[in-house]
C-alpha positions as CSV (number, residue, x, y, z in Angstrom):
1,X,-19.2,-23.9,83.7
2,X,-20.8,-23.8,80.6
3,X,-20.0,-22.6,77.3
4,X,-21.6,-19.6,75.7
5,X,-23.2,-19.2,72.3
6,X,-20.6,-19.1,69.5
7,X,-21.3,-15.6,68.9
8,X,-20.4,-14.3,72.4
9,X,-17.2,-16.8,72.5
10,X,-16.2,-15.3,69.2
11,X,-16.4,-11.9,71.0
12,X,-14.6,-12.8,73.9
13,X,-11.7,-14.1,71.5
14,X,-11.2,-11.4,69.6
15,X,-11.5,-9.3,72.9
16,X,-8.8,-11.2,74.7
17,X,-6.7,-11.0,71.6
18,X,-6.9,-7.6,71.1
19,X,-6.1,-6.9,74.5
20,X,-2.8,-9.0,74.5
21,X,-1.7,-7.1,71.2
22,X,-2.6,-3.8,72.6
23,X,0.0,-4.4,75.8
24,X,2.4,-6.0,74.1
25,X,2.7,-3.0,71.5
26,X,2.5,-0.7,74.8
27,X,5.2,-2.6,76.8
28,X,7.7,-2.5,73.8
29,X,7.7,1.1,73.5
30,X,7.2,2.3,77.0
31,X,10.1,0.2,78.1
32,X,12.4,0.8,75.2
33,X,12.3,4.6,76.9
34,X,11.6,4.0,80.4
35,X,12.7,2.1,83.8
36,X,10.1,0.5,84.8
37,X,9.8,0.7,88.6
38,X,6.8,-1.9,89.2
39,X,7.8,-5.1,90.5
40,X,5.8,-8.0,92.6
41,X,4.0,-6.7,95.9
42,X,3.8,-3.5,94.9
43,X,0.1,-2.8,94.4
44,X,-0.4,0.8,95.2
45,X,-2.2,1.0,91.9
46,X,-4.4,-2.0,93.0
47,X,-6.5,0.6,95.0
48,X,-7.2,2.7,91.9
49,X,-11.0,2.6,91.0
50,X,-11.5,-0.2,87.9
51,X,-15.0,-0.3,85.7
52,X,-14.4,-3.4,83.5
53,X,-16.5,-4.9,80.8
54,X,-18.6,-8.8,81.7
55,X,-16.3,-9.4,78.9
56,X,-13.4,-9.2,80.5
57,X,-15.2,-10.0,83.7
58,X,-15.7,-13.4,81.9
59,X,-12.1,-13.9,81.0
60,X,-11.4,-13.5,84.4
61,X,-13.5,-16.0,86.0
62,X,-12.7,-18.7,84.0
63,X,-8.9,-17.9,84.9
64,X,-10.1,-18.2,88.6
65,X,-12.0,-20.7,88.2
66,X,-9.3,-22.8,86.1
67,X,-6.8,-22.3,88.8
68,X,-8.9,-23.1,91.6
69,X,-9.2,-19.5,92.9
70,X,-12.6,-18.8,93.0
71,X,-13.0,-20.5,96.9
72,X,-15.4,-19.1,99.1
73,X,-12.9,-16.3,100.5
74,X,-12.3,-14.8,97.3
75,X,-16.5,-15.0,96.3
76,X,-16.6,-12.9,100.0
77,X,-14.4,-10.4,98.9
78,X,-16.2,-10.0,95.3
79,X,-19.5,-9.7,97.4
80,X,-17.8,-7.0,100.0
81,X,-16.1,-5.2,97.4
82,X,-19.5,-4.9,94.7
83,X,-21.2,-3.8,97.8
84,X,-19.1,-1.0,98.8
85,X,-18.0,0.2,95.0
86,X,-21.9,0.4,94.0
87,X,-22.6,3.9,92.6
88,X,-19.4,5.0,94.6
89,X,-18.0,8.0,92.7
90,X,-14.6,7.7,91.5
91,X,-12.7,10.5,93.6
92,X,-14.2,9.3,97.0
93,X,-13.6,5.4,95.4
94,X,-9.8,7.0,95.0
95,X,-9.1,8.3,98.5
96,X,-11.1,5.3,100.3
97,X,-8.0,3.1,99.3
98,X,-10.3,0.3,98.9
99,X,-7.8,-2.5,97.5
100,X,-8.8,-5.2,94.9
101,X,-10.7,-7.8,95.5
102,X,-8.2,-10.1,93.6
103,X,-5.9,-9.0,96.2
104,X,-3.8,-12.0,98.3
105,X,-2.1,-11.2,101.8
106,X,1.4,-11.1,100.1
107,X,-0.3,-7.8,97.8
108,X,-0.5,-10.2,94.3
109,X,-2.7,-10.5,92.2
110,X,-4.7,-13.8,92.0
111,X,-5.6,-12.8,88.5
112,X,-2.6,-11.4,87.1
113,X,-2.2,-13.4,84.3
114,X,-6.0,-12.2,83.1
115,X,-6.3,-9.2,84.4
116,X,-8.1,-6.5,82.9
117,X,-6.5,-4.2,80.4
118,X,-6.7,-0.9,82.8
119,X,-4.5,-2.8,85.1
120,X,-2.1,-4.0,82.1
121,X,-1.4,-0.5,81.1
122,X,-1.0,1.1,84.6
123,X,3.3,1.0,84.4
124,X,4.8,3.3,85.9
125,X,8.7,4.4,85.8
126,X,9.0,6.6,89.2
127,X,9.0,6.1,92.8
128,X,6.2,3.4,93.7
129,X,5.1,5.6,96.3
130,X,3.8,8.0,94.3
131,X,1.4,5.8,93.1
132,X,-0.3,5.1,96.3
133,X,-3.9,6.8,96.1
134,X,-2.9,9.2,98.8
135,X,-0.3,10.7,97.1
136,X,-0.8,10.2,93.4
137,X,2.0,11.6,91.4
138,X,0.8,10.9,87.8
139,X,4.1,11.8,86.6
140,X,6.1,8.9,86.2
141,X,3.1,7.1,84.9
142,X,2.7,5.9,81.3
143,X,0.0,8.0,79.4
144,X,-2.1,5.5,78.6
145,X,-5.3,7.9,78.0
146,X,-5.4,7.7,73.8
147,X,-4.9,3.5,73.8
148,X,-7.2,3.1,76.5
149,X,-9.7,4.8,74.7
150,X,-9.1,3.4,71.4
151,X,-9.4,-0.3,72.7
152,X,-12.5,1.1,75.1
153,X,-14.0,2.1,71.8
154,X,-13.5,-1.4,70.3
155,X,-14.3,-3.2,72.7
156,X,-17.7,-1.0,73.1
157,X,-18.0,-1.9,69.3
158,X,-17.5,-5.5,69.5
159,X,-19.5,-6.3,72.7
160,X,-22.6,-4.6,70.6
161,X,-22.3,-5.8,67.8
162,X,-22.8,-9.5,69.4
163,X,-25.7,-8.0,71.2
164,X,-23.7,-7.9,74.6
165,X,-23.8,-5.8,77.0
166,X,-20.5,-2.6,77.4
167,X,-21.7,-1.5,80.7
168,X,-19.1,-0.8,82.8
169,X,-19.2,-1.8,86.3
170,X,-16.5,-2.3,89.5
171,X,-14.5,-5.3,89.4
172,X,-15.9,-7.2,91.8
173,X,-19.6,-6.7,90.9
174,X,-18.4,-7.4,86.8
175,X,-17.4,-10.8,88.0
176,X,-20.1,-11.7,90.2
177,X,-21.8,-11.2,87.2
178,X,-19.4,-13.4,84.9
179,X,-20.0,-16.3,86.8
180,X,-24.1,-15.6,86.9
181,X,-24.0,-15.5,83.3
182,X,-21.8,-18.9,82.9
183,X,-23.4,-20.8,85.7
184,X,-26.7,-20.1,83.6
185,X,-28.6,-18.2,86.0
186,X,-28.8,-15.0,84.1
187,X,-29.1,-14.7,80.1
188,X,-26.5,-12.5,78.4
189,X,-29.3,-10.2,76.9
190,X,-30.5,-9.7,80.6
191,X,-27.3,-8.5,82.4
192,X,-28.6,-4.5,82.3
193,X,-31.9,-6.0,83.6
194,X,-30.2,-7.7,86.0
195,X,-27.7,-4.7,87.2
196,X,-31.2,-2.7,87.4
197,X,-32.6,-5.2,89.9
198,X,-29.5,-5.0,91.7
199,X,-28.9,-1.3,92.1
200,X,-32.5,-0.2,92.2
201,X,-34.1,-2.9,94.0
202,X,-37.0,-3.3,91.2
């Protein structure tokens, strides 16, 4: 896996550290207030439509990658899941309960420990059923809207100013798309050209 220029690892740095400040701050006061009710296997929220960054995309695959994740099953269930989320709209995306590709049979996350920063902020203090996609109850939930958005903004900021690209896509497209740009088969400049191809057939 190669490295990328210094510029676009400086990016990713700053990205991954922003993100871990941004939950840590979140976490602290969320649970100073609250119960949290999440707990391992429970991955109703796992179903949720995610749009991430090939930033994060790229901190991701180098966490599967590093662990030894990124077998043959798990590059199948990118593939199936890129294929059914493309140009899927949200609400249908929402009542499909497509799960994660990151997904094991034991409902954890192969990626938790770099997962993107939608999924770190999705905590939630009520009933884990009423988080299922069927029946979501935002009401338990943490409001996350105004520090998504804030680090979305950032993020959108950073990524351009590096001259990469802020497109969001579905997870399992964003990483299929990570590990084209690291194995060297696409430039980082060309990912929107690439995406065009991809959707568009051009």
């Amino acid at each position: 896996m190669r490295r990328l220029p210094l510029y676009a690892e400086r990016a990713i740095g700053e990205l991954q550290a922003a993100r871990g400040y941004t939950v840590t701050e979140f976490e602290k006061q969320f649970r100073a207030i609250n119960a949290v009710s999440c707990k391992p296997g429970c991955s109703n929220c796992c179903h949720y439509p995610l749009l991430i960054t090939v930033g994060e995309a790229i901190i991701l695959y180098r966490f599967l990658a590093q662990k030894g994740r990124l077998t043959g099953v798990m590059r199948k269930k990118l593939q199936d899941h890129a294929d059914l989320t493309s140009l899927l709209d949200p609400a249908v995306w929402m009542r499909s309960n497509i799960s994660c590709p990151l997904l094991d049979t034991s409902n954890k996350c192969q990626g938790y420990e770099a997962r993107p920063l939608a999924c770190r902020l999705l905590v939630s203090a009520d009933d884990p059923e009423a988080c299922h996609p069927h029946a979501f109850n935002p009401a338990g939930m943490a409001n996350t809207a105004d520090v998504f958005k804030a680090v979305v903004a950032f993020e959108t900021k950073l990524l351009g100013t590096h001259g990469m690209s802020s497109i969001r896509m579905p997870i399992g497209r964003a990483v299929l798309i990570a590990d084209r740009v690291l194995t060297g088969a696409i430039q980082l400049n060309g990912i929107e050209r690439a995406l065009y191809k991809e959707y568009t057939g051009a």
